[in-house]
C-alpha positions as CSV (number, residue, x, y, z in Angstrom):
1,X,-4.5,-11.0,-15.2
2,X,-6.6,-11.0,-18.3
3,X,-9.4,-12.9,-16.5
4,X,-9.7,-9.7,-13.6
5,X,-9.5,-7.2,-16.5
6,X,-12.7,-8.7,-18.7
7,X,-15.1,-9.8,-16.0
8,X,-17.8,-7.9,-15.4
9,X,-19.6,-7.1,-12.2
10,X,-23.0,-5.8,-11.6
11,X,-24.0,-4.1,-8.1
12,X,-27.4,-3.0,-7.7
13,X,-27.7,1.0,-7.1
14,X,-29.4,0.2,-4.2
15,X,-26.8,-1.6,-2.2
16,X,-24.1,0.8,-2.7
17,X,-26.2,3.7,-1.6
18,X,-26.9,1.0,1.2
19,X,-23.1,0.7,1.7
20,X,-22.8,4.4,1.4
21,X,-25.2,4.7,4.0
22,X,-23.7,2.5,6.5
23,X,-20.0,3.0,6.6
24,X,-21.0,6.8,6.7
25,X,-23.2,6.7,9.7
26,X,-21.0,3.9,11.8
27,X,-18.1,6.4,11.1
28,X,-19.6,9.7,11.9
29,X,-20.3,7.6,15.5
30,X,-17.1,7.0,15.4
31,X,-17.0,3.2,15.1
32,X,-14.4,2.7,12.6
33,X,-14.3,-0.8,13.4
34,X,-17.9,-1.3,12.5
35,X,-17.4,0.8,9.3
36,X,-14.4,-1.8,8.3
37,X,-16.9,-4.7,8.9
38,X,-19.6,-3.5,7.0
39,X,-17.3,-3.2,4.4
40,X,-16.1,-6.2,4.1
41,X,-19.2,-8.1,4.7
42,X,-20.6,-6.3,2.1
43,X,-17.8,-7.8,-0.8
44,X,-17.5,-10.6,0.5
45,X,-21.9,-11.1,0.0
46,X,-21.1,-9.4,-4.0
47,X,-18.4,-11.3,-4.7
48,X,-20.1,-14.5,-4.5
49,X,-23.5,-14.0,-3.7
50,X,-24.6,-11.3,-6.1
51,X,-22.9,-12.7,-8.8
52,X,-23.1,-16.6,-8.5
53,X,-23.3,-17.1,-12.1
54,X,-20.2,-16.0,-12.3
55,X,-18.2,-19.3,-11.0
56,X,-15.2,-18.2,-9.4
57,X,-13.8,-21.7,-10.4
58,X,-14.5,-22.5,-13.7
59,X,-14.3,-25.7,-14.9
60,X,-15.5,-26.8,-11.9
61,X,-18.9,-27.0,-11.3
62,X,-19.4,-30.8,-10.5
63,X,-17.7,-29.6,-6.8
64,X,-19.6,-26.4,-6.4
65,X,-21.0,-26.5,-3.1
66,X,-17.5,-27.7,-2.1
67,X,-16.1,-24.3,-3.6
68,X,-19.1,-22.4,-1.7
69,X,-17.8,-23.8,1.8
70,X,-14.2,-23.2,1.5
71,X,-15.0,-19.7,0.4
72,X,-17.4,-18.7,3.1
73,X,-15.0,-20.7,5.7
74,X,-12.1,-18.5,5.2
75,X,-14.9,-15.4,4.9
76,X,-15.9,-16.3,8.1
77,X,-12.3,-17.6,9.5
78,X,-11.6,-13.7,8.6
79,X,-14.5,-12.1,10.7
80,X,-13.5,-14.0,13.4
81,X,-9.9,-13.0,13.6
82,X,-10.7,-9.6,12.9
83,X,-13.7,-9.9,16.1
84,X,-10.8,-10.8,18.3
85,X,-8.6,-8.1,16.6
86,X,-11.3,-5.8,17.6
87,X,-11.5,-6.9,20.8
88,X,-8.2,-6.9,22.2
89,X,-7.1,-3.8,24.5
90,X,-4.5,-1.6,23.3
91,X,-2.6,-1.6,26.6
């Protein structure tokens, strides 16, 4: 627990007035769906991308790019359920 409690992340001004931006107008339109996928795209690009320096595994760095695929497989295992979540009637 101590690990979450001292890290430190940086997020550019920028791209949470970007964010802001976004989930506002998709949810003014009434696409709540769209809002919850920018959302999420949006972490999952800051937790890893934005702050790569920060290894999310440390201690391991000799299997990096392994790390890297398993955590944008299940990122993108998770759009894809929640695309066919989307997508299903409510019949």
């Amino acid at each position: 627990m101590e690990l979450f409690l001292s890290l430190k992340v940086s997020v550019p001004l920028i791209q949470i007035a970007m964010l802001l931006t976004l989930s506002t107008l998709a949810l003014l339109f009434g696409r709540i769906k769209l809002a919850l996928m920018i959302n999420y795209l949006f972490a999952l690009f800051w937790g890893y991308i934005l702050n790569e320096d920060l290894n999310f595994l440390n201690g391991m760095k000799e299997i990096d790019m392994k790390n890297a695929a398993i955590y944008f497989g299940f990122g993108f295992l998770v759009i894809v359920l929640a695309m066919i979540g989307f997508f299903q009637s409510r019949e």
